[in-house]
SENU-723844 format. One record per residue (C-alpha): residue in three letters; x, y, z. Coordinates in steps of 0.1 Angstrom, whole numbers, plus 5000, padded with zeros to 4 digits. Layout:
% SENU-723844
REC   code     xx     yy     zz
REC    ALA      X      Y      Z
...
//
This chain:
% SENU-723844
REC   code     xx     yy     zz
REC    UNK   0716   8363   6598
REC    UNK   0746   8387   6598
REC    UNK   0782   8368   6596
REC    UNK   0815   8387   6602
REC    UNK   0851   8374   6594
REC    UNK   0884   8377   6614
REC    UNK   0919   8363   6607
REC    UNK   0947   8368   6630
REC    UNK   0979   8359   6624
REC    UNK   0994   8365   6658
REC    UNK   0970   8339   6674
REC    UNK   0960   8317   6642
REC    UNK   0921   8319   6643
REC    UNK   0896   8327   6622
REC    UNK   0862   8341   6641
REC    UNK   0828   8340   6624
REC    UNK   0796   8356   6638
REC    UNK   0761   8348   6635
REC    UNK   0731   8362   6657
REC    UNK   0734   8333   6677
REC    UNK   0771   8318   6674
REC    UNK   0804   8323   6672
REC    UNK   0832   8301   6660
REC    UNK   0870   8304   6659
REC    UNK   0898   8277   6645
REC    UNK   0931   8272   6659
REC    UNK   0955   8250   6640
REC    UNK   0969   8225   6663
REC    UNK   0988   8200   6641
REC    UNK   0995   8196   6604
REC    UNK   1014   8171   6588
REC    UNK   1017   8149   6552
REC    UNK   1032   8116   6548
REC    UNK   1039   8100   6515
REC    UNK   1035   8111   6480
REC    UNK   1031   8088   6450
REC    UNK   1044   8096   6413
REC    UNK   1024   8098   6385
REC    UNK   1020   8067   6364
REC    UNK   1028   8042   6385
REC    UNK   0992   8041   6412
REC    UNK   1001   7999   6413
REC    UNK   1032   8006   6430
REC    UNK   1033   8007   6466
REC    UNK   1050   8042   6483
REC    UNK   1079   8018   6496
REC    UNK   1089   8002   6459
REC    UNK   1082   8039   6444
REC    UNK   1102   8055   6471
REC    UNK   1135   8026   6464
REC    UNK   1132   8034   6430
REC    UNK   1134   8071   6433
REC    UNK   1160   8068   6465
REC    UNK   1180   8042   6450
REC    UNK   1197   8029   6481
REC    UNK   1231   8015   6478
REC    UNK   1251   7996   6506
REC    UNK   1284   8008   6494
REC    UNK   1273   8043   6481
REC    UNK   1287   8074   6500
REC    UNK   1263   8080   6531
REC    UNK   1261   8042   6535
REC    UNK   1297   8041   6540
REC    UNK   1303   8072   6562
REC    UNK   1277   8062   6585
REC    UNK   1293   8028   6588
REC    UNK   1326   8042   6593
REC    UNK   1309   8065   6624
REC    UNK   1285   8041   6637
REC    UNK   1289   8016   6665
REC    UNK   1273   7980   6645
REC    UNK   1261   7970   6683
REC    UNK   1232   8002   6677
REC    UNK   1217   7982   6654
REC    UNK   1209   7951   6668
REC    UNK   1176   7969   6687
REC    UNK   1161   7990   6659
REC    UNK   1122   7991   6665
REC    UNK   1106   7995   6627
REC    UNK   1081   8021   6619
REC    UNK   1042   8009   6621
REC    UNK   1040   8028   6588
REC    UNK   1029   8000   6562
REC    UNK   1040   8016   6534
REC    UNK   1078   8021   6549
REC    UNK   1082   7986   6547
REC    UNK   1113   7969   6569
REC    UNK   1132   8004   6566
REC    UNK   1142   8037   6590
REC    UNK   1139   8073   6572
REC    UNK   1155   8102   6581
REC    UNK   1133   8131   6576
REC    UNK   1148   8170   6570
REC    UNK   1142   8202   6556
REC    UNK   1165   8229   6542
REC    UNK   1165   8264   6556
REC    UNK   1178   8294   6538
REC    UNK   1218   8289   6546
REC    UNK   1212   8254   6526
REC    UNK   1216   8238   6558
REC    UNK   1197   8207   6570
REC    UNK   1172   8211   6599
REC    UNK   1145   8195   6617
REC    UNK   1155   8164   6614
REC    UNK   1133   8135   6624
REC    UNK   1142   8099   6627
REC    UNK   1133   8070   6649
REC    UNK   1147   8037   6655
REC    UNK   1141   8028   6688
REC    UNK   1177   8033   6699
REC    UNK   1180   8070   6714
REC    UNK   1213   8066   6711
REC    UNK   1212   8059   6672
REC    UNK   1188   8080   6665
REC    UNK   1214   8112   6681
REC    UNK   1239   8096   6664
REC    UNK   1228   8097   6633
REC    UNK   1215   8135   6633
REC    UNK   1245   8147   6644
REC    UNK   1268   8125   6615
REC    UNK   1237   8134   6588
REC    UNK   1245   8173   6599
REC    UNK   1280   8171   6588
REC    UNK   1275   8151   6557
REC    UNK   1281   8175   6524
REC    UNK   1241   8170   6514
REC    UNK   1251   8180   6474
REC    UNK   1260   8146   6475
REC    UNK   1223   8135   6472
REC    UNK   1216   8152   6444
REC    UNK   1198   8184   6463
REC    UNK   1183   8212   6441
REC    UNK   1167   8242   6452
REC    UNK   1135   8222   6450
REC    UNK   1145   8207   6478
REC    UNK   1136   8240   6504
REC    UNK   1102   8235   6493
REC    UNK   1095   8201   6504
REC    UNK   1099   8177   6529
REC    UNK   1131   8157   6526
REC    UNK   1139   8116   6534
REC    UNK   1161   8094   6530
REC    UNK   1168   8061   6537
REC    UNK   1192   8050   6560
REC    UNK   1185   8011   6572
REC    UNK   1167   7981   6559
REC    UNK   1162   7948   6572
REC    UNK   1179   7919   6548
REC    UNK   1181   7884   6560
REC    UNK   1172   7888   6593
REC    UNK   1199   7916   6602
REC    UNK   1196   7951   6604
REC    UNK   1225   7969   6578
REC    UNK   1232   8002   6565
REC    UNK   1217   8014   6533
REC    UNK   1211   8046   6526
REC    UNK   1201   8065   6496
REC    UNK   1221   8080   6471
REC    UNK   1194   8108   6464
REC    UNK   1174   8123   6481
REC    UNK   1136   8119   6482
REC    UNK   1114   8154   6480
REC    UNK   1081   8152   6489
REC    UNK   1069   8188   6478
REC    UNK   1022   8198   6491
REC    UNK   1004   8206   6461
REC    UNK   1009   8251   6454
REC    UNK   0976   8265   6464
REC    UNK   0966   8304   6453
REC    UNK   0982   8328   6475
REC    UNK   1013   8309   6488
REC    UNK   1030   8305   6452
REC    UNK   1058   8327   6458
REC    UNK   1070   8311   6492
REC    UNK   1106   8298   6493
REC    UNK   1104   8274   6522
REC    UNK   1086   8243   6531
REC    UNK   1076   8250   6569
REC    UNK   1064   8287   6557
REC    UNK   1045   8267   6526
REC    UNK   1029   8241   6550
REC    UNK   1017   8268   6574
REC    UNK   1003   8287   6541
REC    UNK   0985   8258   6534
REC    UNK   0967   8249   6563
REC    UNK   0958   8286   6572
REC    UNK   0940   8283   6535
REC    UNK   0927   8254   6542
REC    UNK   0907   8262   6575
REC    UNK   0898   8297   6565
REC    UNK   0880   8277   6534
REC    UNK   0864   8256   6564
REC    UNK   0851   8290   6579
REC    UNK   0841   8308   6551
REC    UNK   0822   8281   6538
REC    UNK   0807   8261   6570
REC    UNK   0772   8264   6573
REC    UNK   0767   8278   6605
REC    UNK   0727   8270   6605
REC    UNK   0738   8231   6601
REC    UNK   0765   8235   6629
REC    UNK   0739   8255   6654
REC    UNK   0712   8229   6644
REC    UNK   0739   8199   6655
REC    UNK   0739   8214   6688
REC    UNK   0778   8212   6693
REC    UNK   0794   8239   6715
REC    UNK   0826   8243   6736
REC    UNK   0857   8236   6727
REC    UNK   0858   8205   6697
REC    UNK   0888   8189   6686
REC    UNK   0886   8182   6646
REC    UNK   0908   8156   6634
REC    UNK   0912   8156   6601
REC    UNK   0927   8131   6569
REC    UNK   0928   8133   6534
REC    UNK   0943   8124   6500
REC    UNK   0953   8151   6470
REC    UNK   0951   8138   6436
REC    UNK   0970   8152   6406
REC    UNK   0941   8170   6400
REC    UNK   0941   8187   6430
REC    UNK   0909   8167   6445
REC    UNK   0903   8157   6477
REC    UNK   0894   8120   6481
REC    UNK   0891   8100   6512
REC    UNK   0885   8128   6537
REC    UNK   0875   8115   6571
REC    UNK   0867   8137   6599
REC    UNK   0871   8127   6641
REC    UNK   0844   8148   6658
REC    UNK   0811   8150   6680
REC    UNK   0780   8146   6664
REC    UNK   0778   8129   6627
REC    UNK   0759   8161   6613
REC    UNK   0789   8185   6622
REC    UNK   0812   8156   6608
REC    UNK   0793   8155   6574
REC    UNK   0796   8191   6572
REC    UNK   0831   8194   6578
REC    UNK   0840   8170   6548
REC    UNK   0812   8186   6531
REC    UNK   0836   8215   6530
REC    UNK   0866   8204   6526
REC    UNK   0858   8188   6500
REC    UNK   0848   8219   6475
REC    UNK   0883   8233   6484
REC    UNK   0892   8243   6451
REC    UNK   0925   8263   6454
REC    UNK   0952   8240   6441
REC    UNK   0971   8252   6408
REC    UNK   0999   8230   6408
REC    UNK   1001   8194   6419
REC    UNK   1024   8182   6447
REC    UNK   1057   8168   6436
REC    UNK   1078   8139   6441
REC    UNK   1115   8147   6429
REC    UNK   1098   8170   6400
REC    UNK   1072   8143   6391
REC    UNK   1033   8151   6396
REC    UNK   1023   8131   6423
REC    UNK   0991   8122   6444
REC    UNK   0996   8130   6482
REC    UNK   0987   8108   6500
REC    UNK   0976   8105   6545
REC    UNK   0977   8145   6553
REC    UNK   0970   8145   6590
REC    UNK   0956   8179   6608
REC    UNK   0936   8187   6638
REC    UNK   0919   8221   6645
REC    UNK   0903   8233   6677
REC    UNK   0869   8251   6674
REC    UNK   0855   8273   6698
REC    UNK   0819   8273   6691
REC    UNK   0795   8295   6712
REC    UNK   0765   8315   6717
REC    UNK   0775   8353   6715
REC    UNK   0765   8371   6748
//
């Protein structure tokens, strides 16, 4: 059996080669949810996130935002499916290099107050929250409504939350989170497809075009735990977790606000193109 390796960045594949097969990995999706500190695995995300957040109803972003924001938006707010969010909205952000918020992401069921609010978060002086360079590496959230006696109110954070992925060899020295998270993932499935068995993946008979949808957990330790795997045929399934769990990489823990912390519910799916070589 002769295999072959291939990485292009331009396209974001990996091709392997086998007398028989070839398979290639696009990245189609990536994302993380929630971290949990250290030292407190009884608490749920929602009571550890209020604790490190501390919201306050008369703090500084509470009050500008109830200065700017029409009281009528709130009445319609939708709430998050998320469990662990509990009765609250978040606004997500990152930093980019001009310490400047971007890509923010929020949704309350209002259009209107969900614009709104990005364009009043935008001109709010973020070293209010407590920002430290940290902050560029991770994804950023704050809250900004909870639900208290059956009425939506304003009560935001007064620091910000940083989620930051656990540092894996070869992206250490990378200053920004959406350049970190693609380092990650392009580790992550070139692990998949340098250490796939290609016998077990021709002998499961899948070809075409396949969809993987992955989840997993990150512990402190850097293990994965609670991978799952959405995909044709349980033998290709097995293997994939298989693999992904011997991913062995991680030097540093991820972070929540500079404490170690399990991450918990990363989300990606990949599409494989496996085929018989001509």
């Amino acid at each position: 059996m002769t295999l072959g390796l291939k990485y292009s960045s331009k396209y974001g594949f990996i091709l392997l080669k086998m007398k028989l097969l070839f398979v290639f990995i696009i990245a189609l999706f990536s994302a993380n949810c929630y971290a949990q500190p250290e030292g407190i695995p009884t608490m749920s995300e929602n009571e550890s996130f209020q604790i490190v957040s501390q919201p306050n109803p008369y703090g500084e972003l509470s009050l500008y935002l109830k200065e700017n924001i029409d009281p009528k938006l709130l009445k319609n707010i939708t709430y998050p499916q998320r469990e662990f969010c509990g009765k609250t909205i978040r606004l997500e952000f990152q930093i980019n290099k001009r310490n400047i918020t971007s890509q923010l992401r929020i949704r309350t069921g209002v259009e209107e107050l969900d614009d709104t609010i990005k364009s009043l978060f935008v001109k709010f002086p973020i070293e209010k929250l407590h920002i430290t360079e940290a902050n560029k590496l991770g994804k950023n959230s704050v809250q900004l409504i909870s639900r208290k006696y059956k009425k939506n109110i304003i009560n935001a954070s007064t620091i910000a939350v940083c989620d930051q992925m656990p540092i894996v060899e070869g992206c250490e020295d990378i200053e920004y989170y959406y350049r970190y998270s693609s380092c990650f993932y392009k580790s992550l499935y070139e692990h998949i497809l340098n250490n796939i068995s290609l016998l077990t993946v021709q002998k499961s008979g899948v070809r075409g075009e396949i969809k993987v949808y992955l989840k997993f957990s990150i512990d402190v330790d850097g293990n994965f735990y609670d991978v799952s795997c959405m995909a044709p045929k349980k033998t290709f399934r097995n293997e994939i977790i298989r693999v992904v769990k011997t991913y062995s990489k991680i030097i540093e823990p991820g972070m929540r606000n500079a404490i170690p912390a399990g991450v918990y519910d990363y989300k990606t799916v990949y599409l494989l193109v496996i085929d018989k070589i001509k």
